[in-house]
N, C-alpha and C positions, 0 to 999 in steps of 0.2 A: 780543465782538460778539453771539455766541448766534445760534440760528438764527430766521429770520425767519416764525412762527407767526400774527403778529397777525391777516392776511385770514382766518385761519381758527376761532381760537379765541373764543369770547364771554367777556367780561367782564361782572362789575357791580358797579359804584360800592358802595361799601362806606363807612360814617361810622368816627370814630374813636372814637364809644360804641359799635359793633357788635367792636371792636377792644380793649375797653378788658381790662384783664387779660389778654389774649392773648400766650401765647409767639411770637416771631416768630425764625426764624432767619436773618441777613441774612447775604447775599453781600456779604462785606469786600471783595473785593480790586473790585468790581460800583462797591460804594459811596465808596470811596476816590478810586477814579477819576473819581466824579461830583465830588465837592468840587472836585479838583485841576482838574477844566475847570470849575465853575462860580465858586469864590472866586478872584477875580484882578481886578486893577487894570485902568483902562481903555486900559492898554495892551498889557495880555496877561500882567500881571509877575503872579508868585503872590504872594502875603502869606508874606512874610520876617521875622524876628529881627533886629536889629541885627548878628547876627553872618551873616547871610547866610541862613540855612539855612528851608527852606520850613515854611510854619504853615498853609496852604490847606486840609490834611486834619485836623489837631487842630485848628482853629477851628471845620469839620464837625461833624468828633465829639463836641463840649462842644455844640455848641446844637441841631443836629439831635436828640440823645438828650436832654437837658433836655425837648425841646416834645413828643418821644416818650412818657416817663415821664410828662411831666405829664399827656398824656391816657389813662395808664394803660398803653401798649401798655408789654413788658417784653422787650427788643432782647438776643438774643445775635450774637454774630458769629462766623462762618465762614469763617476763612480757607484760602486753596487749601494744597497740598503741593505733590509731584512732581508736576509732568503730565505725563500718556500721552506717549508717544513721538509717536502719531499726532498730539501739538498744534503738534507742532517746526515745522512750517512757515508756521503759524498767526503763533505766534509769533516767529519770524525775519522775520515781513511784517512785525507789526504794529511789531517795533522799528525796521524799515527805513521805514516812514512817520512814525514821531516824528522820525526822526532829520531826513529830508527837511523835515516841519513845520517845527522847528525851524529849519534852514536861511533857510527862507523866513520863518520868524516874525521872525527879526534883519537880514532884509534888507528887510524890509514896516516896522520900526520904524525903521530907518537912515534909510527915501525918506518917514518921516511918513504913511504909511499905516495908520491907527492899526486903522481899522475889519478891515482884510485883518490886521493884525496880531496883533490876540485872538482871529480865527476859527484861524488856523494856530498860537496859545498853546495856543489849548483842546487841538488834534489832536496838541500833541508834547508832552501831559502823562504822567508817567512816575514810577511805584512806586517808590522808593527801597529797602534792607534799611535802611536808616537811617529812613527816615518811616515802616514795617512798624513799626519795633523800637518809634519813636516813640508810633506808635498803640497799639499794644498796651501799652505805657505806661498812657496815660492811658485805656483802660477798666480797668484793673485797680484803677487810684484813682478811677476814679468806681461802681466798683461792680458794673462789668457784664461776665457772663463770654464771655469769646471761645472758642472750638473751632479747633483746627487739624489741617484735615483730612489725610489720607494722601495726599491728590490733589486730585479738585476738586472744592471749596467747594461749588461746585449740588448735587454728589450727595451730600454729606453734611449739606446740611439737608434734601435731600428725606430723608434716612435719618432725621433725627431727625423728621420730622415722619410718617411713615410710623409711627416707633416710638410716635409718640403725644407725642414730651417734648417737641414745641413743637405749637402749634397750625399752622404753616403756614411755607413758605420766603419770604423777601424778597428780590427781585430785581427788576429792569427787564427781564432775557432771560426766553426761556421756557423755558431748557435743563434748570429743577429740574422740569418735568411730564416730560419723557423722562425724566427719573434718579426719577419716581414719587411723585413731593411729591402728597401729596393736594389741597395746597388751595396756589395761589399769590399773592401778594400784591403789587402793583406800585401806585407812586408813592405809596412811602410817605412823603410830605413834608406840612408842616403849611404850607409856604408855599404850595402849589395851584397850584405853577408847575413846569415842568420847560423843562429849553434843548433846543435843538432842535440834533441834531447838525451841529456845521460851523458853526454861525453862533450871532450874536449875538444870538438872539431866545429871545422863552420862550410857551410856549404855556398855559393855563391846563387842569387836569388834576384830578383827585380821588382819591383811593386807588379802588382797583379788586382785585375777588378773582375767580380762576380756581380753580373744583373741576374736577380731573382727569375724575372721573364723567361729568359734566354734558359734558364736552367732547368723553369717548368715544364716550357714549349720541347728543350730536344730531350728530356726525361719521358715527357707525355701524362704527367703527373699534375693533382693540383698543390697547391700548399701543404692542404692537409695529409694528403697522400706522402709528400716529404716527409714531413712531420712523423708520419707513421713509419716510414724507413727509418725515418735515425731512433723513433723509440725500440723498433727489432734490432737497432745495431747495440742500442745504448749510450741514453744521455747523462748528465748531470743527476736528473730527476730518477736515472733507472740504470744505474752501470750496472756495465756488463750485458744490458739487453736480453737477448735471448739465446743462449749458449751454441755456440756451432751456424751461429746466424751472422755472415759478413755485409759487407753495404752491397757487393752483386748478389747474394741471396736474398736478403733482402729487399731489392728493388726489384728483383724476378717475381717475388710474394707477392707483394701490392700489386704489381701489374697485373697477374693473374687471379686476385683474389678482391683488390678493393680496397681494404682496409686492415689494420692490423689486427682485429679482433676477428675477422672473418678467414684471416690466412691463421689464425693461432686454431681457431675452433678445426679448420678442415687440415691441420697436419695431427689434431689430436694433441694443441702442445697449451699445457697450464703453464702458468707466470705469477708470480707473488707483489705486480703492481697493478693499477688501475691504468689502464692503456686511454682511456678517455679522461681523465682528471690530467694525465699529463698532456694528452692533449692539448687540451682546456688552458693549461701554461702557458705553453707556445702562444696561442690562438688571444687569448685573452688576459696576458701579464698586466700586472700593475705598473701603470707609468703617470708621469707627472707634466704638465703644463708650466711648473712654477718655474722658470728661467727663463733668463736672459741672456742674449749671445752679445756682447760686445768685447773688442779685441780694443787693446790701447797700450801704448808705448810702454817701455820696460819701467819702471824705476829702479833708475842704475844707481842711486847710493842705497835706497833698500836693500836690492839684490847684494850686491856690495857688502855692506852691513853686515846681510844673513852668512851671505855663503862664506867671505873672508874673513869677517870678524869673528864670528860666531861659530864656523862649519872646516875653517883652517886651509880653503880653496885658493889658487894660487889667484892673485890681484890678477894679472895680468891676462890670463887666460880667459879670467870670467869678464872681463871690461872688452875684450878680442870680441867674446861671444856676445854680448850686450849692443856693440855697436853694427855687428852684423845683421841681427834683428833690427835694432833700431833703422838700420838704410834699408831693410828690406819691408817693411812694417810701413815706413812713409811712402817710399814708392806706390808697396799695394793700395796704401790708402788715395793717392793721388790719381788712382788710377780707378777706384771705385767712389758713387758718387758718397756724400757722406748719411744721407738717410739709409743708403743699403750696410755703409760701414758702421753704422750705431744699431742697426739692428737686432 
């Protein structure tokens, strides 16, 4: 979910020539999720195999990164690790509403309610170790390197993009500017559409970039001062925040008060989290060095192999998508020298 920043943070629409050669480090498990609620049949069913097993997120991944490459952007992926303890109850909800979704998605398809039916598909969509293994699969045969992080995925592209090795994190949350991503990147899709949570609709959208800088300087804030706004709003680490407390109250509090233990203390308001250990999160995540960013040509009888033999993907469509990358993949490369390209 990530914490709810938008009222506050500025955006601006960004082209895919302003992007183009640009390392990007995306939130996998972020963008996973989005496939698996938005490819699905008009009854809610994901895109299956003959043998049953879901293809909604490697159908993502082959065309989504094709229309990427082609416009030059150069996509790694970030997958999460262990999460903090403090995510456990985060997590224990969010599986406890797919399950409920779920529930209701096979009993909205039983009564012919098809429409209630693909809004409660989308909400009890769910990461497999088997679709993980799957994905990771096939970016290794199309060429594009993944990272797996120690923890979570946001703060280790903010880390690499801080390090300089990518130009910027990709995400829809805003949780990689707490974890210190210079530069943020959202709606990063060539279709210009995004769904709108819960329902069956799409709104039209543009890629959009957040510089951390720009956000402190017209906020008047520092890092940590954010940081403290989104723990009064409610993160990952502390849903739900502080009851009756929005991101404009919130960012009234710190400005007037400092910090969020100093604005908690003088409205007389107890909290059942550690407002500096979450902090301390933000501020000082576990991130990793171990990776290597190099991009290199698809292998198109792999991909091949995987997606038509094995995955039941139409020849045609994925060998369309294979060579699109491939013309677009040589150019970039010819256009970069080759020690920045091996890098």
């Amino acid at each position: 979910m990530g914490v709810q920043l938008g009222d506050l943070v500025a955006a601006r629409e960004i082209s895919f020539d302003e992007l183009a050669g640009k390392r990007i480090a995306i939130d996998a498990f972020n963008t996973l999720y989005q496939f698996l609620s938005i490819i699905r049949q008009p009854t809610g069913e994901p895109l299956r195999d003959s043998q049953g097993r879901v293809t909604s997120h490697l159908s993502g991944i082959l065309y989504r990164n094709a229309n990427l490459i082609e416009f030059g952007v150069l996509p790694v992926y970030v997958f999460d690790g262990e999460p903090p303890k403090l995510k456990s109850k985060v997590i224990k909800e969010r599986n406890q509403l797919r399950e409920q979704a779920k529930r209701e998605w096979e009993r909205a398809l039983k009564e012919e309610r098809y429409e209630e039916a693909w809004s409660k598909a989308v909400q009890s969509a769910k990461l497999t170790d088997a679709m993980l293994s799957d994905a990771k699969r096939l970016l290794t045969l199309l060429g594009i390197p993944y990272v797996e992080a120690p923890a979570e995925g946001e703060a280790q592209a903010a880390y690499m993009a801080k390090r300089g090795d990518v130009f910027a994190a990709g995400s829809q949350d805003y949780d990689s500017l707490l974890f210190g991503s210079p530069r943020l990147v959202r709606n990063l899709t060539i279709s210009g559409k995004r769904k709108l949570p819960r329902k069956k609709a799409y709104v039209d959208v543009k890629p959009e970039i957040i510089i951390l800088d720009e956000v402190l300087r017209s906020l008047g804030v520092s890092r940590e001062q954010l940081i403290d706004i989104a723990i009064l709003i409610g993160t990952d680490y502390n849903p739900g925040g502080v009851g009756g407390i929005g991101p404009k109250k919130a960012y009234a509090l710190i400005k007037e008060h400092g910090s969020a233990e100093r604005a908690l203390e003088a409205k007389g308001i107890e909290v059942d989290f550690d407002v500096a250990e979450i902090r301390e999160l933000f501020l000082n995540h576990k991130t990793t060095d171990d990776y290597k960013l190099e991009w290199h040509l698809p292998d198109k009888e792999g991909v091949i192999a995987f997606l038509c033999g094995e995955r039941d993907f139409s020849r045609e469509r994925v060998e369309k998508a294979l060579e699109k990358m491939e013309k677009a993949l040589k150019v970039t490369r010819a256009q970069r020298s080759l020690d920045t390209w091996f890098k």
